[in-house]
C-alpha positions in Angstrom: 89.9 92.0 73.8 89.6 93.1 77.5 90.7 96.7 78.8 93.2 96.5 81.4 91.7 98.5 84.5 94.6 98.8 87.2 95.2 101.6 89.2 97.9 102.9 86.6 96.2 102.2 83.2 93.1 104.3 84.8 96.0 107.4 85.6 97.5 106.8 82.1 94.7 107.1 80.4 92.6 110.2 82.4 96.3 111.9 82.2 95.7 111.2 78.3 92.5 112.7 78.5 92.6 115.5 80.6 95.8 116.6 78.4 93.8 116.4 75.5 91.4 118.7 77.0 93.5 121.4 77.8 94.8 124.4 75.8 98.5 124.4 76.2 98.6 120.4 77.0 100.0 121.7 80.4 96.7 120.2 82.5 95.8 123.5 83.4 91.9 124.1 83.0 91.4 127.5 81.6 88.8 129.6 80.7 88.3 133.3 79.2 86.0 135.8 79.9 85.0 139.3 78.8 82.6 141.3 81.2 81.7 144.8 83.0 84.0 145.1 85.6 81.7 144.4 89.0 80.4 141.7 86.5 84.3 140.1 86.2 85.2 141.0 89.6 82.1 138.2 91.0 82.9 135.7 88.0 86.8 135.6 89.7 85.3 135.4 93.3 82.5 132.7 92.5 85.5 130.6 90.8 87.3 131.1 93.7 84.7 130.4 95.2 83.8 127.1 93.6 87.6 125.8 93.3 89.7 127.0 96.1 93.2 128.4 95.8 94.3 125.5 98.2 92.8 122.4 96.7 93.1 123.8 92.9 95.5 126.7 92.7 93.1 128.8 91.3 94.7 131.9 89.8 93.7 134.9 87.2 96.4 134.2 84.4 96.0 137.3 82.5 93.8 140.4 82.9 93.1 143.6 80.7 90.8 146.2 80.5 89.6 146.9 77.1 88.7 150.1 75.7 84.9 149.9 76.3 86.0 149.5 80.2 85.1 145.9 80.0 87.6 143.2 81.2 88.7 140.4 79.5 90.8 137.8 82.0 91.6 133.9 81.7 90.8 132.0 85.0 92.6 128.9 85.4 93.1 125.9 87.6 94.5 122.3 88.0 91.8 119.4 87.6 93.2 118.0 90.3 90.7 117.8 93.0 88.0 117.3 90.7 
């Protein structure tokens, strides 16, 4: 049985995949953290870094401080420039 490899069945199935990957199943890639605040201030600016706003619309989703004054934030991003 051969795998069909056009353009679209390669889309289909990465779209499969990448879905399958993610929390929500929305194709955003997400990831938490918990750290001292200058140490969560140059995690959000080295992802920024590393996937720009422009090509991967890099965002914090949700931020808090916790009561031992560390912050716990979810960075997200779409895949799609990857």
């Amino acid at each position: 049985m051969s795998m069909s490899r056009s353009p679209r069945d390669i889309a289909r199935r990465l779209s499969k995949k990448s879905r399958a990957g993610s929390d929500k199943g929305d194709g955003w890639r997400r990831e938490t953290f918990t750290l001292p605040r200058t140490d969560a201030r140059a995690k959000a600016r080295e992802w920024f870094d590393r996937y720009p706003k422009a090509a991967y619309m890099t965002e914090i989703e949700f931020w808090r401080e916790l009561d031992d004054g560390r912050i716990e934030f979810v960075m997200r991003r779409l895949p799609s420039a990857d």
